[in-house]
N, C-alpha and C positions, 0 to 999 in steps of 0.2 A: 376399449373394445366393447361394444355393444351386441355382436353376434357374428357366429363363423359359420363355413362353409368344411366337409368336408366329402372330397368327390372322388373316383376312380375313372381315369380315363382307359377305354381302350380303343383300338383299329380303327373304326368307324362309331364306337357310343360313348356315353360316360354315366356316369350311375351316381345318383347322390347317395349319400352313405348315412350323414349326419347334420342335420343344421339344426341349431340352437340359436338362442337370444337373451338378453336379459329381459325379465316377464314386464319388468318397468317401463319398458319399451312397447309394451303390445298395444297400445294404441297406432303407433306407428306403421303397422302390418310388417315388421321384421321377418318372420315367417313366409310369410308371402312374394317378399322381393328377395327374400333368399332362393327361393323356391322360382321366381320367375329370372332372375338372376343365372342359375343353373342351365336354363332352356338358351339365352344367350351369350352365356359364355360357351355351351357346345356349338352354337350354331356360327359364333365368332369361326370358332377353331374348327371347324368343318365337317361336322361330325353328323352323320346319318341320324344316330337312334339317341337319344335321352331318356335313362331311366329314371324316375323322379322317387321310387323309394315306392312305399307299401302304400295302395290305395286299395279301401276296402268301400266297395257299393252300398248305398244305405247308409252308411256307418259315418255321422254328419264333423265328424273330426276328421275328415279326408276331403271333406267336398270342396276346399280351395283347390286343390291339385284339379278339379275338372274346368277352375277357369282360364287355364291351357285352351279351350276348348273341344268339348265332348269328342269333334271329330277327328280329331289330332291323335286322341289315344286310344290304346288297344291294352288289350288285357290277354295272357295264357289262358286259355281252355283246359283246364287241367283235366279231362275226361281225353282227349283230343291230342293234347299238345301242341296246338295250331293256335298264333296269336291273332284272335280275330277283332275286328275295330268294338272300342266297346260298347259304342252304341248299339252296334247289334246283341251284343249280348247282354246288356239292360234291357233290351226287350222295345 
């Protein structure tokens, strides 16, 4: 075993929780196809929303999650509570 997966399914999304690798491996992009891995196994299993865990803007240890593509994801408004696409809200 080289790295796992652990996810929460519900209704309509599923939510990554935790994905790990052995660091031996990071050449490989483990992290990454864990991470793109997630998007199609929800989308296998028919599911609306994917949440992919914590992504923080700026902050250059999250920027794989936006090769999802920028327009694909939204972010909470926390002022708001309206999940608005995040492009708009990087400005």
């Amino acid at each position: 075993l080289v790295g796992a997966s652990f996810s929460d399914e519900g209704a309509e999304s599923t939510a990554a929780i935790l994905n790990f690798y052995d660091p031996d491996y990071s050449p490989q992009s483990l992290g990454i196809w864990l991470y793109a891995e997630g998007i199609r196994r929800a989308q296998a299993a028919g599911k609306r929303w994917h949440y992919p865990g914590y992504v923080a803007t700026r902050y250059p240890k999250f920027d794989y999650k936006l090769g999802a593509g920028i327009r694909y994801l939204e972010g909470l408004d926390a002022a708001t509570g309206v999940w608005l696409p995040l492009a708009q809200m990087l400005g």
